[in-house]
matplotlib code that plots the C-alpha trace (Angstrom):
import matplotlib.pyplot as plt

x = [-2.8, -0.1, -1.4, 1.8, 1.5, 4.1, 4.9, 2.5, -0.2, -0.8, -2.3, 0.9, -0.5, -0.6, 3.1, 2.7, 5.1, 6.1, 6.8, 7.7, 4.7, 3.8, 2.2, 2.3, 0.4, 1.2, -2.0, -0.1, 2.0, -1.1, 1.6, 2.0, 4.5, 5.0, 7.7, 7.7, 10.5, 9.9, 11.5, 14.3, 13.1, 9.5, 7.1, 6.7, 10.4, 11.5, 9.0, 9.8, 11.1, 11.8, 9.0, 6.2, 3.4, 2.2, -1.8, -3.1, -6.5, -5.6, -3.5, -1.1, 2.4, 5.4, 8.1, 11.1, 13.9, 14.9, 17.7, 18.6, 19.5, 20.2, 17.1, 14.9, 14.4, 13.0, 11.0, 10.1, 7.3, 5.8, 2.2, 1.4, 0.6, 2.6, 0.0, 0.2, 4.0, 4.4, 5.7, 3.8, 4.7, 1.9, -1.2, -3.4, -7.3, -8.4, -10.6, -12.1, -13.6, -11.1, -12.9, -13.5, -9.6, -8.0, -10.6, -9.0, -5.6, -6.2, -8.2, -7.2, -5.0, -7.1, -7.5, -10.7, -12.0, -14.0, -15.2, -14.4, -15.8, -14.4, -16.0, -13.6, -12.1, -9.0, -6.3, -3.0, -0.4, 2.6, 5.0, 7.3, 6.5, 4.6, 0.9, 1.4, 3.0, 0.8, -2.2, 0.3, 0.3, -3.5, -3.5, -1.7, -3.7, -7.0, -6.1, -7.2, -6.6, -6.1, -6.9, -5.5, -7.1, -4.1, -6.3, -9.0, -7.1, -9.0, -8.3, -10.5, -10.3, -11.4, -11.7, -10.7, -10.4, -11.0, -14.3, -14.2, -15.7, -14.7, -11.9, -9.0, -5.7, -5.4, -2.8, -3.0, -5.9, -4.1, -1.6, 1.7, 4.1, 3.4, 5.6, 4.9, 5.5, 3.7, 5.7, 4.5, 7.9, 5.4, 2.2, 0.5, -3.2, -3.6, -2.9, -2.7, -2.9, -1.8, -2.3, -1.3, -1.1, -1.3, -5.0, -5.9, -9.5, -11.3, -13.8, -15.1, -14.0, -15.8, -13.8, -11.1, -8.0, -7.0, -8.1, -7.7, -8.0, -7.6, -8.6, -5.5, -4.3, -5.0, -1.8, -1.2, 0.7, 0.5, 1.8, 2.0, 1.1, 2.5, 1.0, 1.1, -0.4, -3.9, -6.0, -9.7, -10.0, -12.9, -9.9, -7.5, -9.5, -10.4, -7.1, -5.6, -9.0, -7.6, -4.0, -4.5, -6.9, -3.9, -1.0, -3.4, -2.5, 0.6, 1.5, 1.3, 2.8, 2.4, 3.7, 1.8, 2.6, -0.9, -2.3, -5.1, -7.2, -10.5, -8.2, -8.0, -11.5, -13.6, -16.9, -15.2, -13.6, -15.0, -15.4, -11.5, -10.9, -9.3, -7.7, -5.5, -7.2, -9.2, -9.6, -8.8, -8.7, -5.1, -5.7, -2.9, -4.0, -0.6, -0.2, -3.9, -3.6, -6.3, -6.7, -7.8, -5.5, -5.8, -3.9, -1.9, 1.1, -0.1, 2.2, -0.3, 1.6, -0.3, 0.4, 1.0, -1.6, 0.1, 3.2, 0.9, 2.6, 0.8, 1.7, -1.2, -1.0, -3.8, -3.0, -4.0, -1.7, -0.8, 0.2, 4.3, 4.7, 2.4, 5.0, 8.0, 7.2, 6.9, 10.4, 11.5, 9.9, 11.6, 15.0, 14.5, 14.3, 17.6, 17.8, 16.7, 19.8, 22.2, 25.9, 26.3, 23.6, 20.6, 17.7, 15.5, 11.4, 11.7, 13.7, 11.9, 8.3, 9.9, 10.7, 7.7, 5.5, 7.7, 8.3, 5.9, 3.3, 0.1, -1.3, -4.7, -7.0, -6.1, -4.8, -0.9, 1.7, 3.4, 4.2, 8.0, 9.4, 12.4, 12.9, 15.4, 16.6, 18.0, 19.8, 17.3, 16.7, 14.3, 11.6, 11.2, 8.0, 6.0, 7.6, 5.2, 6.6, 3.9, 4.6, 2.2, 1.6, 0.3, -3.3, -2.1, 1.2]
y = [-24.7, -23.1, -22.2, -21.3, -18.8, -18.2, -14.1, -13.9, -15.2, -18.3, -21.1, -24.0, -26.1, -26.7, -27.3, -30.8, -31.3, -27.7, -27.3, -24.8, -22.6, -19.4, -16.0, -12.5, -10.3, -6.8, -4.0, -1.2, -1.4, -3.4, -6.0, -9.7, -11.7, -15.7, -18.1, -21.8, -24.5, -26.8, -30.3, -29.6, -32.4, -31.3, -31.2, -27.6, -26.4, -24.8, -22.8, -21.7, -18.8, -15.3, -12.5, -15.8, -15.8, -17.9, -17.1, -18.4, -18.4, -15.1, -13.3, -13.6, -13.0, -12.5, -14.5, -11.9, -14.9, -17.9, -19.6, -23.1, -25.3, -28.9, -31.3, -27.9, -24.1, -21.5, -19.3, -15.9, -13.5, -10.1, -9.3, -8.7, -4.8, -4.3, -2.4, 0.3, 0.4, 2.6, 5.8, 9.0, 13.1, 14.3, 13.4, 15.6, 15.7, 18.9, 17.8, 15.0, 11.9, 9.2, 6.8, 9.0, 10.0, 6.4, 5.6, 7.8, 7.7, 4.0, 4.1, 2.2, -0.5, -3.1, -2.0, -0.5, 0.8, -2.3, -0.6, 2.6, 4.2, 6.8, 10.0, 12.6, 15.0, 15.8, 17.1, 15.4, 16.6, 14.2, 14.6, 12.0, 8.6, 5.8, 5.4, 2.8, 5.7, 8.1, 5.5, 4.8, 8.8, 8.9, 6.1, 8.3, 11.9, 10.2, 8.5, 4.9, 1.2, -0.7, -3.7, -5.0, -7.9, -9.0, -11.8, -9.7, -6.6, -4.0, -1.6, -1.0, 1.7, 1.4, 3.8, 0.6, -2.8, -6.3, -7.1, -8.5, -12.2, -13.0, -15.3, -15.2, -17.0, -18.5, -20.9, -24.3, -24.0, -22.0, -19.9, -20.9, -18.2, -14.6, -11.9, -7.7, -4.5, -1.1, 2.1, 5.3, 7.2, 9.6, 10.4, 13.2, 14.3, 17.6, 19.1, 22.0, 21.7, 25.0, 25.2, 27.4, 31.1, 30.4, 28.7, 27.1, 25.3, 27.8, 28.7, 24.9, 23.8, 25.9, 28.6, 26.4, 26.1, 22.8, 19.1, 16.9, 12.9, 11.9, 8.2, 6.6, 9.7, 12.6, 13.8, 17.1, 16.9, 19.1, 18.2, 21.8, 20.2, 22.6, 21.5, 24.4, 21.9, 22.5, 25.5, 24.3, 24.5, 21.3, 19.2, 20.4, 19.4, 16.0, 15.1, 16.5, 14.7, 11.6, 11.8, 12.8, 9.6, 7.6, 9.7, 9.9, 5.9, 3.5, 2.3, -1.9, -4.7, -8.2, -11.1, -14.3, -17.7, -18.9, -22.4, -22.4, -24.3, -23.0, -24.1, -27.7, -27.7, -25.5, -27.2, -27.0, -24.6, -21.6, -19.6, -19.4, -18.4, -14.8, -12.8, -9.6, -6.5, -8.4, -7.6, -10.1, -11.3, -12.0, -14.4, -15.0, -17.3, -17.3, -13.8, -12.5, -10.2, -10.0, -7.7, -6.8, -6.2, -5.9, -8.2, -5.6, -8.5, -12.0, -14.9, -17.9, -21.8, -22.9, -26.9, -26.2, -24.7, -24.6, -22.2, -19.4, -15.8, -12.8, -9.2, -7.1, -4.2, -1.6, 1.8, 3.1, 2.9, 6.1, 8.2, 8.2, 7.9, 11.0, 12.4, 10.7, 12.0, 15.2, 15.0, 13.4, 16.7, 18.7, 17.3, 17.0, 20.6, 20.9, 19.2, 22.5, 24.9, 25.6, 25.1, 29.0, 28.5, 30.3, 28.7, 29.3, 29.5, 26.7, 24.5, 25.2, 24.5, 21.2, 20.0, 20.7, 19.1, 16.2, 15.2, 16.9, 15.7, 17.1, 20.7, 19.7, 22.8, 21.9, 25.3, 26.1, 24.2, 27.6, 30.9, 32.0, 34.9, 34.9, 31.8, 32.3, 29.1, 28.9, 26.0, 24.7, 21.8, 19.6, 18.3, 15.4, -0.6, -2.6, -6.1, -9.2, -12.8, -15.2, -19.2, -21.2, -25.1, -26.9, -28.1, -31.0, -32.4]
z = [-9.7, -11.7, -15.6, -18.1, -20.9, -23.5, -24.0, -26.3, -23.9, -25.7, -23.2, -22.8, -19.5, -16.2, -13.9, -12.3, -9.6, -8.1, -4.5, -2.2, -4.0, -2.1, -2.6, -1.4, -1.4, 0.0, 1.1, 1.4, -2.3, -4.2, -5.1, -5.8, -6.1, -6.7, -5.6, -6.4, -7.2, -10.2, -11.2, -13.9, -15.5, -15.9, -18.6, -19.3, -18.1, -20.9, -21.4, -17.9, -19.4, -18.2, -19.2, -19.8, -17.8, -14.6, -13.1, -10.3, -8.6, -7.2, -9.6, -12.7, -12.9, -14.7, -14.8, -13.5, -12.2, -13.0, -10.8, -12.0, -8.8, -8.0, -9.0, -9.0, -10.5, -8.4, -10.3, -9.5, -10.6, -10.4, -10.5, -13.9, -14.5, -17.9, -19.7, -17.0, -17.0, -20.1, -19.4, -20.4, -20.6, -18.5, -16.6, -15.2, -13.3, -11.2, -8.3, -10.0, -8.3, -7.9, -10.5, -13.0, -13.0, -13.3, -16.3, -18.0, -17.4, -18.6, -21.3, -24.2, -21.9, -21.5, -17.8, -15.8, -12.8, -10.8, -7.8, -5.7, -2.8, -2.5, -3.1, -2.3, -5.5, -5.6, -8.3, -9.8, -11.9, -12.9, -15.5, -17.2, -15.5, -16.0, -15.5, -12.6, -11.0, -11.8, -9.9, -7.0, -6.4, -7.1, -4.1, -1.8, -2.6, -2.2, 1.2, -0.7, -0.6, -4.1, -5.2, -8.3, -9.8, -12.4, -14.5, -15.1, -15.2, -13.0, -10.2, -7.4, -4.8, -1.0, 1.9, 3.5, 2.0, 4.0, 6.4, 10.4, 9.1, 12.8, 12.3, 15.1, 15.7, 18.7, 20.3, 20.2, 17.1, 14.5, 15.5, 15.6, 16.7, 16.7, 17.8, 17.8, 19.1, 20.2, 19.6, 20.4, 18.9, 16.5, 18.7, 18.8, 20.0, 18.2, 14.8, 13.4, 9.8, 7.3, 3.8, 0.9, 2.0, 5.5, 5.0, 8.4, 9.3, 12.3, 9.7, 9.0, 12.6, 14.9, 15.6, 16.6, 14.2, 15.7, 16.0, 18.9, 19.0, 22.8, 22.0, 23.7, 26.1, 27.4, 26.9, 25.0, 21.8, 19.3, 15.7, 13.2, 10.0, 6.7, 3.1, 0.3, -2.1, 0.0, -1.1, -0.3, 3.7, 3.8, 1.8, 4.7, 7.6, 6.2, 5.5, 8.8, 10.6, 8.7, 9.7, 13.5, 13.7, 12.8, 14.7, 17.9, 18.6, 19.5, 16.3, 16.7, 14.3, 14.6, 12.7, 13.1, 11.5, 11.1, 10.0, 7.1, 9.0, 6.9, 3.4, 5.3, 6.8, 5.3, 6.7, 10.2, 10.2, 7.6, 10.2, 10.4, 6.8, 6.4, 3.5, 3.0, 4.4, 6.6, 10.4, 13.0, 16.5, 17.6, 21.2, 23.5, 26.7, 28.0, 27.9, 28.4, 25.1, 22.8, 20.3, 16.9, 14.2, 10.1, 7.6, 5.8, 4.3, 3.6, 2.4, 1.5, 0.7, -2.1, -0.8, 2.3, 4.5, 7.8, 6.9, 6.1, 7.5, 8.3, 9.0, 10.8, 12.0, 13.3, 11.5, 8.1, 5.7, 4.3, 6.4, 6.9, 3.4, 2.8, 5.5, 3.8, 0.1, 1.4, 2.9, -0.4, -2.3, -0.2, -0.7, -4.6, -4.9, -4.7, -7.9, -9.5, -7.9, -11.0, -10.1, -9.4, -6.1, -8.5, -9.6, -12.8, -12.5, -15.2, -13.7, -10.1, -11.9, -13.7, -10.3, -8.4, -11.8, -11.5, -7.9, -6.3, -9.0, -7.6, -6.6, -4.0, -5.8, -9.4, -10.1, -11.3, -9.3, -8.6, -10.2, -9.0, -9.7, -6.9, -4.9, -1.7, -0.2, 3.0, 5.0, 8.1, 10.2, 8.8, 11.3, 10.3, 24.1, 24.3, 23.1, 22.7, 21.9, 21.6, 21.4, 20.0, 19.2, 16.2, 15.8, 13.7, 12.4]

ax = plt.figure().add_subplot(projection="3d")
ax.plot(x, y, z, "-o")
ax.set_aspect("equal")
plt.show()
């Protein structure tokens, strides 16, 4: 069921007649978005207006796009967040629990904090952005999953979000097609993870300054790990325990066109029923393969319960874009060298503040007296097609 507000959130109806209707919903960004055509001749068209509102039983949007066509519109929204889009001059928590720091970066928008479990502190400092950004990095430092509930308008944080229900897709029942691959292009099964200073972890490891994770291979691969933003050595070994558990196994991605069949049949077949974050049994008879996976991408037909897509895939999902802003950081400092090659402590501090945006101990991004910059090198299959057939037509 589609509900229409006007932008002022006044109530108009309910869209009769839509097609087409589909949502996504994406783990690893928190995101939503909507896609649905409607008659041009319908009831409530012209209010069918860009920056009006559209809920759902899962979410509300915005309207973003509207592309007139034939007998139809398409219509496309955005999970509505607008109270957290507002731009700010500076945030800033020093190794505060996770819950406690979004409350209040939010405060007075309308928005709270659901549920979190996660326990970990941590410190952020972001400058100049808006507050969705500022939660997005908060996501990142604190290793967690959101969930954004856009009707209700909280935010709640998971160590990992989803449960095993025990539903599977399994040719012939209620998988269609699936397809997926296993890399193992960034593997490694040891790390050696150095903070600010030179900090390293023998003194909270056992002696030992590095971790190992043989859970695929007992292969030797050693990944050097370099954060300065770490000054608290128990902080450094969790993360570089968290990252290793990731970087120690093939990466796998599947995509898996999936009938609802628990949306159809739910006394038959609730056993079936699945959501985003949820872990599940991919079956292949013809190939042998079974395996678990998580739904990390979800694309649900609101009319249409067989064209339901999936995109599950086994790691956690922070991990390369920790790597990648990092890289990002590192590149963005160049932002700060004047057009004679020299570089100001202001304009160095500016750029860590803003793009860097967080310092792990809570303590001053940086104190720079001379900074000396030198040009370096940065350091930066298994195919499975599986064919399936239709439970019902």
């Amino acid at each position: 069921m589609l509900k229409i507000y006007d932008r002022n959130h006044n109530a108009i109806g309910v869209l009769k007649g839509d097609n087409e209707t589909w949502e996504k919903f994406d783990l690893k960004n928190s995101d939503a978005t909507l896609t649905f055509k409607y008659p041009y001749n319908g009831r409530y068209v012209e209010y069918l207006e860009n920056e009006n509102y559209i809920q759902t039983e899962h979410a509300e949007y915005v309207i973003k796009s509207v592309k007139p066509g034939g007998t139809y519109i398409t219509i496309s929204g955005q999970q509505n967040i607008e109270e957290l889009e507002s731009d700010i001059e500076k945030f800033t928590c020093k190794r505060r629990q996770l819950d406690l720091a979004v409350e209040d970066l939010v405060a007075g928008t309308g928005w709270h904090v659901a549920y979190c479990d996660v326990k970990r502190r941590r410190s952020i400092t972001k400058t100049y952005c808006s507050m969705w950004d500022v939660i997005k990095q908060m996501k990142r430092t604190y290793t967690a999953e959101l969930v954004v509930d856009s009707i209700n308008k909280t935010l709640s944080f998971y160590e990992q979000y989803g449960e095993d229900r025990g539903a599977y897709f399994i040719e012939d029942l209620n998988l269609r097609k699936a397809s997926g691959e296993k890399t193992t292009y960034d593997f490694y099964t040891a790390i050696l993870p150095i903070g600010k200073d030179g900090l390293t972890i023998e003194s909270v490891n056992g002696g030992s300054r590095i971790i190992e994770n043989h859970q695929f291979s007992d292969k030797y691969k050693l990944k050097i790990w370099k954060d300065e933003r770490y000054t608290v050595v128990e902080d450094l070994l969790e993360d570089a325990t968290y990252k290793l558990e990731e970087l120690s196994r093939p990466y796998a991605a599947y995509t898996a066109d999936v009938i609802d069949l628990a949306r159809k049949y739910p006394d038959k077949y609730g056993i079936l029923s699945y959501w985003i974050g949820d872990t599940v049994t991919l079956v292949s008879k013809r190939t042998g393969t079974r395996l678990k996976q998580r739904i990390v991408k979800l694309t649900v037909y609101m009319h249409e319960t067989a064209l339901n897509e999936c995109e599950i895939s086994n790691p956690r999902l922070d991990f390369i874009d920790i790597q990648k802003e990092e890289a990002d950081n590192t590149a963005a400092l160049s932002s700060a060298i004047g057009t004679d090659g020299t570089i100001t402590p202001d304009a160095m501090l500016q750029t860590l503040m803003e793009l860097t945006g967080t310092n792990i101990d809570g303590g001053n991004a940086a104190t720079v007296e001379t900074v000396d910059l030198d040009d370096g090198d940065a350091e930066s299959d298994e195919l499975i097609t599986i064919e399936g057939g239709n439970a019902y037509n």
